[in-house]
C-alpha positions as a LaTeX table, in Angstrom:
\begin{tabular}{lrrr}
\hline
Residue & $x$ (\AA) & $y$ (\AA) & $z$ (\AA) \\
\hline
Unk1 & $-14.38$ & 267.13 & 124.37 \\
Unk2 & $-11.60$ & 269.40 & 122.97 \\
Unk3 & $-11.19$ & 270.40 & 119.27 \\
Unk4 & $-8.16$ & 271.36 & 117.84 \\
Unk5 & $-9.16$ & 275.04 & 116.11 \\
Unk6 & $-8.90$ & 274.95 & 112.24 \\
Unk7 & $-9.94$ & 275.52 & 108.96 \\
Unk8 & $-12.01$ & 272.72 & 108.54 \\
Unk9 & $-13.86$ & 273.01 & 112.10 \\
Unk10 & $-16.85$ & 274.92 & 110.16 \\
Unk11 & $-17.45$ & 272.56 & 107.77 \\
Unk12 & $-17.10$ & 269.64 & 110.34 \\
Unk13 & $-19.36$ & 271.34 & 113.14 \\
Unk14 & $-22.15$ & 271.93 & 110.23 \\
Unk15 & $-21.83$ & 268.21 & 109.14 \\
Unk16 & $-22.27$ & 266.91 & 112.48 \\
Unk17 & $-25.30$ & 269.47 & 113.04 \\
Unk18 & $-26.98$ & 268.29 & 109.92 \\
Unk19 & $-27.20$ & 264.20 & 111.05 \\
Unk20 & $-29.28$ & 262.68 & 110.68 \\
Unk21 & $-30.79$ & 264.12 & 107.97 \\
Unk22 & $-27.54$ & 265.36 & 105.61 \\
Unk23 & $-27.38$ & 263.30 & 102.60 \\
Unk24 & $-24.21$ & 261.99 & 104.18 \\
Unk25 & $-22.84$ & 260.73 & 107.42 \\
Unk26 & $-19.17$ & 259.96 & 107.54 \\
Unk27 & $-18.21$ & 262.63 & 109.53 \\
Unk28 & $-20.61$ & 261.90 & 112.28 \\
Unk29 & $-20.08$ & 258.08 & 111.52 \\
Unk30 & $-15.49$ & 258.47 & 111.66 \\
Unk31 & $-16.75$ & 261.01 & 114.88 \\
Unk32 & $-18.53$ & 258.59 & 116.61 \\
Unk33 & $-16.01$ & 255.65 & 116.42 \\
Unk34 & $-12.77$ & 257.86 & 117.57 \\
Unk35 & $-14.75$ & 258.60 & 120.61 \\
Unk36 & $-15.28$ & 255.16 & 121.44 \\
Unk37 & $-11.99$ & 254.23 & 120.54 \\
Unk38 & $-10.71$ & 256.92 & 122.94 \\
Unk39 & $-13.01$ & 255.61 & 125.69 \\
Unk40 & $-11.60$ & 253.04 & 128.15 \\
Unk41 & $-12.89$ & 249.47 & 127.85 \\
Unk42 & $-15.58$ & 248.58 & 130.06 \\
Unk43 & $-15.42$ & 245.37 & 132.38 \\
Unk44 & $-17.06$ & 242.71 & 130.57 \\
Unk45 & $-19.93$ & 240.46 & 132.46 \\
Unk46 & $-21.48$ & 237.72 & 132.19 \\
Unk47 & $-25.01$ & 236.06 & 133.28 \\
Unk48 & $-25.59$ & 232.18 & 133.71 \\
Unk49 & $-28.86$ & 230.95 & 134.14 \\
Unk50 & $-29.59$ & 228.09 & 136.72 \\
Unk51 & $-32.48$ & 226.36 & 135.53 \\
Unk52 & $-34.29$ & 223.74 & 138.55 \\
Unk53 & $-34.74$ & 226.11 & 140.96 \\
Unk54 & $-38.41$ & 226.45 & 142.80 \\
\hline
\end{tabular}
């Protein structure tokens, strides 16, 4: 993963590195969702069960 350098990078980095036991999570929370949202989408699959069957 690439981060864009900035002012606020400190203060990010140092929330992230305190979860889970900051007082608060958003950053790591709004962190974890754009990666997933960046992620491609996974093939879906299903199951079926076949009942009768020795």
């Amino acid at each position: 993963m690439l981060v864009l350098r900035g002012g606020w990078n400190e203060a990010w980095f140092s929330s992230l590195e305190g979860f889970p036991e900051a007082a608060h999570d958003d950053d790591a929370d709004n962190t974890s969702r754009a990666f997933n949202a960046l992620l491609p989408p996974q093939p879906t699959t299903s199951t079926t069960t076949v009942t009768g069957l020795i």
